[in-house]
C-alpha positions, -999 to +999 in steps of 0.1 A: +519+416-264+489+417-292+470+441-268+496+460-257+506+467-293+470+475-301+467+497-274+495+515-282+484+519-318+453+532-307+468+555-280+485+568-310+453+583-330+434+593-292+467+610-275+459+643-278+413+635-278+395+647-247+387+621-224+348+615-233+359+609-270+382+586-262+359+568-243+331+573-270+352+558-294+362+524-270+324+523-269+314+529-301+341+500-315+332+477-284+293+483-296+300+475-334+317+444-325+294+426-300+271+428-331+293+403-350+303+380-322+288+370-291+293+397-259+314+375-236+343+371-266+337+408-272+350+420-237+379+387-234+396+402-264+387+440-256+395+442-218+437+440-221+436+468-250+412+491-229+432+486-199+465+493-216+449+524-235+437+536-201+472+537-186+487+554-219+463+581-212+465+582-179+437+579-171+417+549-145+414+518-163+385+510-148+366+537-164+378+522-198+369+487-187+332+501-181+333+511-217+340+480-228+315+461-206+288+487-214+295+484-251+294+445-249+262+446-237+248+468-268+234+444-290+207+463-305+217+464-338+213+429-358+196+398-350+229+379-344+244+402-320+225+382-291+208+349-285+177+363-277+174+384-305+175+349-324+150+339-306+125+362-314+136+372-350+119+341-370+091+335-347+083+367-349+084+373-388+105+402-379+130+411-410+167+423-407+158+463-405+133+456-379+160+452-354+185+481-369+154+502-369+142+501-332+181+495-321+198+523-340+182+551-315+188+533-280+225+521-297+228+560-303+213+574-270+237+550-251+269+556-271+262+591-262+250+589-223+270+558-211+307+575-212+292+607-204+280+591-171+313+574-169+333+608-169+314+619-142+317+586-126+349+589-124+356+632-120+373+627-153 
């Protein structure tokens, strides 16, 4: 019941959005919070909401489950949002804005392209 709630909170502030805002804004959260915890948990907790959201809308909810898996798979941000960003982030002497700096223009470009691509993916 916790994701349709949440869907229907969200479905709520996006009713009246175009579609490719809508799914900008699935993204853009999805993005932001497989920076904090690890991918897989990202799209387990995300997946029911974006599902239910999708069918409020109307709209495919597979298109809204690409979103989500897209998203998930941004981790470009911070050294913890990915294991092998870890891996690389003491050997490498790298410091915190090291990552943010090189990640905040590809997380960008892709919260832009990927539901662009997924409208037309879908002829929505």
């Amino acid at each position: 019941g916790l994701a349709a709630a949440t869907a229907k909170a969200l479905l709520a502030g996006l009713q009246n959005w175009p579609i490719y805002w809508a799914l900008l804004a699935v993204f853009l959260f999805t993005t932001l919070l497989t920076e904090v915890m690890s991918n897989a948990a990202t799209v387990a907790m995300l997946i029911p909401i974006a599902g239910q959201l999708a069918l409020g809308l109307g709209e495919p909810p597979m298109a809204f489950i690409y979103a989500v898996l897209f998203g998930a798979s941004q981790s470009f941000l911070s050294p913890v949002g990915y294991q092998t960003n870890l891996m690389v982030f003491g050997p490498g002497r790298y410091q915190f804005l090291d990552i943010a700096r090189y990640g905040i223009p590809l997380t960008v470009a892709m919260t832009i392209a990927v539901p662009f691509f997924i409208c037309i993916y879908f002829k929505i």
